[in-house]
C-alpha positions in Angstrom: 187.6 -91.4 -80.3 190.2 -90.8 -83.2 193.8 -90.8 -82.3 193.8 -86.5 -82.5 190.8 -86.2 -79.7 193.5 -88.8 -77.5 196.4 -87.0 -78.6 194.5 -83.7 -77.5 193.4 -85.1 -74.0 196.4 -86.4 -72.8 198.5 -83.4 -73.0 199.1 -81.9 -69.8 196.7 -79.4 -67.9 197.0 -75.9 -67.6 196.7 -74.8 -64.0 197.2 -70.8 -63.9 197.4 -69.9 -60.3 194.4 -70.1 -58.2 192.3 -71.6 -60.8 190.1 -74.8 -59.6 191.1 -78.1 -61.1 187.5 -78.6 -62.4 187.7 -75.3 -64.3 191.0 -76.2 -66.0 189.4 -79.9 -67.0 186.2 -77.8 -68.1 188.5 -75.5 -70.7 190.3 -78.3 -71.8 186.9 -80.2 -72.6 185.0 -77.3 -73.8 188.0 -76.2 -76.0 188.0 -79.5 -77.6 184.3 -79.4 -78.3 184.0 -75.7 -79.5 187.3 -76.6 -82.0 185.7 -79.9 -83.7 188.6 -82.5 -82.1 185.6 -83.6 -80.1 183.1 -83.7 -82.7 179.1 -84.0 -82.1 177.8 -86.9 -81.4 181.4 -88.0 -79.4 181.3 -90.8 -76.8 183.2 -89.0 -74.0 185.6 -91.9 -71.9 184.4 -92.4 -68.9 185.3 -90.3 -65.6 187.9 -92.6 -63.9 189.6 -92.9 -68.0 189.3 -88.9 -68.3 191.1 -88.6 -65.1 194.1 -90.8 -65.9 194.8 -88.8 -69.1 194.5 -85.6 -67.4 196.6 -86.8 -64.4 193.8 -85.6 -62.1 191.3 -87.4 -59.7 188.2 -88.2 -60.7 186.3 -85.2 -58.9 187.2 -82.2 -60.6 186.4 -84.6 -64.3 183.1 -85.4 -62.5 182.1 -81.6 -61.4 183.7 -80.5 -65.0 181.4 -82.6 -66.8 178.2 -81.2 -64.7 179.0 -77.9 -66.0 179.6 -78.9 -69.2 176.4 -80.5 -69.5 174.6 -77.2 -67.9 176.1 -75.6 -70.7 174.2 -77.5 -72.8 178.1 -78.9 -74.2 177.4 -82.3 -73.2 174.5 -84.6 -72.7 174.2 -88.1 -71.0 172.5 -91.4 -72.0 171.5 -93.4 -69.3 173.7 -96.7 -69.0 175.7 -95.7 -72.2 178.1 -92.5 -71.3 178.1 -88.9 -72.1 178.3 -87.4 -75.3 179.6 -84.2 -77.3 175.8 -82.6 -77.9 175.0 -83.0 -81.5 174.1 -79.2 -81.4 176.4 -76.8 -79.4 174.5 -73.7 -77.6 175.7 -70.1 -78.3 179.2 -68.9 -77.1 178.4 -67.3 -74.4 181.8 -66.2 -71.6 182.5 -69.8 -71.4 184.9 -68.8 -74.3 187.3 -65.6 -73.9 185.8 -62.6 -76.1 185.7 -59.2 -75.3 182.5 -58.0 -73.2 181.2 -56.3 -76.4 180.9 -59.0 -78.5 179.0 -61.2 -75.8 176.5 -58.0 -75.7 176.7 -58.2 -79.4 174.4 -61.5 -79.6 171.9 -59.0 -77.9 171.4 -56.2 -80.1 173.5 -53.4 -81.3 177.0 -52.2 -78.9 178.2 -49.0 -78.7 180.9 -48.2 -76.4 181.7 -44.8 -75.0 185.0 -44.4 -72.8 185.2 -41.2 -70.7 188.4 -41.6 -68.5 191.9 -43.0 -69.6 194.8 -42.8 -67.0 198.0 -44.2 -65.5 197.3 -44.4 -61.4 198.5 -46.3 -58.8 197.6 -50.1 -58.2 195.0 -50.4 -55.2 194.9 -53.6 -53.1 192.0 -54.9 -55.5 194.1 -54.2 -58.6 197.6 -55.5 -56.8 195.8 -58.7 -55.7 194.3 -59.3 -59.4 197.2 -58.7 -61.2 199.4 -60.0 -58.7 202.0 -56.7 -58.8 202.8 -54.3 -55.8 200.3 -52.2 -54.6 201.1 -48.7 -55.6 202.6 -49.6 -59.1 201.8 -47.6 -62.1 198.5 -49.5 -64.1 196.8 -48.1 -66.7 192.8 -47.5 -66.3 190.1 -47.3 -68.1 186.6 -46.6 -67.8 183.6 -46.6 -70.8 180.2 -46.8 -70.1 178.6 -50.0 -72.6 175.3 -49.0 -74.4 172.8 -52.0 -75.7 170.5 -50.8 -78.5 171.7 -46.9 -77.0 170.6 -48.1 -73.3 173.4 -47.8 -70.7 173.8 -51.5 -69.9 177.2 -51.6 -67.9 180.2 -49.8 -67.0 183.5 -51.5 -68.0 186.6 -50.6 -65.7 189.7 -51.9 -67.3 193.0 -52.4 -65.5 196.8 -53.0 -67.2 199.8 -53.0 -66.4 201.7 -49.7 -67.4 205.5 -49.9 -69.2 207.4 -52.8 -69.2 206.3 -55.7 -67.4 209.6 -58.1 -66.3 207.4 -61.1 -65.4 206.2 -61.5 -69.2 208.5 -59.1 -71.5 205.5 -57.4 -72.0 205.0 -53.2 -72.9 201.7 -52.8 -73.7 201.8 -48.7 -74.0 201.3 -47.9 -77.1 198.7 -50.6 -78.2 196.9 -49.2 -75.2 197.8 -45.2 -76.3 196.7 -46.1 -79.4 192.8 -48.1 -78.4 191.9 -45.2 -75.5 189.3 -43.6 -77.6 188.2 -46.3 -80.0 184.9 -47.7 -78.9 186.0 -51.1 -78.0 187.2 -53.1 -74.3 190.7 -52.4 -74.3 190.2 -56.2 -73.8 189.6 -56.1 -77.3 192.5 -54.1 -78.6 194.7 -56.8 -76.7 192.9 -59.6 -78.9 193.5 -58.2 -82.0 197.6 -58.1 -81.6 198.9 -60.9 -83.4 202.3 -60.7 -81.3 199.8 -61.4 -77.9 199.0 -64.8 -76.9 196.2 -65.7 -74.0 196.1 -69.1 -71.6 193.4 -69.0 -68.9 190.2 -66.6 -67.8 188.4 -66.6 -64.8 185.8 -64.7 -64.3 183.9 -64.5 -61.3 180.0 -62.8 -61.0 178.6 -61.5 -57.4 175.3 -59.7 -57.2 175.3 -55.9 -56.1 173.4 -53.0 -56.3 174.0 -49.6 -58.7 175.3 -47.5 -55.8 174.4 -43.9 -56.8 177.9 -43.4 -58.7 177.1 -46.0 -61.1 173.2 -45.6 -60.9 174.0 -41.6 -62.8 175.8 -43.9 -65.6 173.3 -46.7 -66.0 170.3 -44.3 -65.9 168.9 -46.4 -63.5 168.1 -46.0 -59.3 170.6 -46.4 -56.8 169.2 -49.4 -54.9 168.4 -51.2 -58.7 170.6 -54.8 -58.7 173.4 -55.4 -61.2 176.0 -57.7 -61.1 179.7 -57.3 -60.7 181.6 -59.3 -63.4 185.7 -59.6 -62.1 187.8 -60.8 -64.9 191.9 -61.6 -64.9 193.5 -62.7 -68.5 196.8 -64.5 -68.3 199.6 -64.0 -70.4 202.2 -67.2 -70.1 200.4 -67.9 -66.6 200.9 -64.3 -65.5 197.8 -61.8 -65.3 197.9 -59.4 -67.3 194.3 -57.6 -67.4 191.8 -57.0 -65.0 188.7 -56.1 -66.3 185.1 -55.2 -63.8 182.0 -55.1 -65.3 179.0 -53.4 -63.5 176.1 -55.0 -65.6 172.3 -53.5 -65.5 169.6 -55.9 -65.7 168.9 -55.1 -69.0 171.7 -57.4 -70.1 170.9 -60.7 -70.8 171.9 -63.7 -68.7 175.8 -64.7 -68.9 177.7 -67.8 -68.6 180.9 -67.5 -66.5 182.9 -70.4 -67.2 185.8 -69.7 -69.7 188.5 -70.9 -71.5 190.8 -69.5 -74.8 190.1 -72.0 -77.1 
């Protein structure tokens, strides 16, 4: 490897609360592939070398490099070493975009939000974004059409006023994205003043429910999967976003990482 892929591996990890070792080695890895400092065709160094420039141990380098090779990131020669793949798959939520442009490689988005408020911070939301239960967070929720079919409801969860953990008042960049037909995920992205470290998204299987089955024009006892997503801001969370998906919706990766 050139002097820039070492450089780039043995600066220190990013561990955001909560997140697993392996995922921060996996985003570290996959941000270095997906940027070019690991370019196809790279011999990786081997697990016990990985692990000494990462200051890890060699399990979470050994389950990260698993993944990445699921992911079609990586591949291995037997009795040689793995490799950057010469061809890298589709971006899928292994890398942070908003949930619209992931449907995007699909077919055509549309996205139609129906209720914008400023309500108080249930357990779910308080343990997410790691604030007080009862605090002021702004919601909302837009249902996500996929070539004009209901595909998935996005519930989106921010902090409201100013935040003292990051020096952050997002008001009026959220006033100002409630009724454009994009994530408020998205909105956030676009600020050039806003900076992102770590994702974690986490997928469970459920059923529509009849609440969400009216909004996804499908039946009540029809599966979807629950999509739970917390964005980090300087290491503090920042947005919560929950994504009821219809099985309509292609299948998603859900490892992810801001490079």
């Amino acid at each position: 490897m050139g002097t820039a892929a070492d450089d780039y591996l043995n600066q220190p990890l990013v561990l955001p609360p909560r997140q697993p070792i392996r995922i921060a080695v996996y985003s570290r890895l996959a941000s270095g592939i997906r940027s070019g400092i690991l370019p196809p065709g790279t011999l990786l160094p081997r697990e016990s070398d990985l692990a000494g420039m990462l200051d890890v141990s060699r399990t979470p380098v050994r389950e990260a490099l698993i993944l990445l090779e699921e992911d079609g990131l990586v591949t291995t020669k037997r009795g040689v070493g793995r490799f950057v793949a010469d061809s890298l798959p589709n971006t899928g939520l292994e890398s942070l975009r908003p949930f619209e442009q992931i449907l995007a490689d699909g077919g055509i988005v549309d996205i139609r939000p129906f209720r914008f408020s400023a309500d108080p911070a249930t357990e779910f939301v308080s343990d997410h974004l790691g604030i007080d239960v009862g605090a002021t967070v702004w919601f909302r929720e837009s249902v996500i059409t996929l070539d004009a079919t209901p595909a998935a409801i996005a519930q989106e969860h921010l902090t409201a006023g100013y935040d003292p953990r990051t020096g952050l008042n997002l008001d009026r960049t959220l006033n100002d994205a409630a009724d454009r037909a994009q994530t408020l995920l998205a909105a956030l992205m676009e600020d050039p003043s806003l900076s992102f470290d770590s994702s974690e998204c986490h997928i469970v299987p459920s059923t529509a429910g009849q609440s969400r089955a009216s909004l996804l024009d499908v039946d009540a006892d029809d599966p979807v999967l629950v999509l739970t997503q917390t964005v980090t801001h300087g290491g503090t969370p920042i947005y919560l976003g929950k994504y009821i998906v219809a099985k309509a919706v292609p299948s998603l990766t859900i490892i992810q990482s801001t490079k």
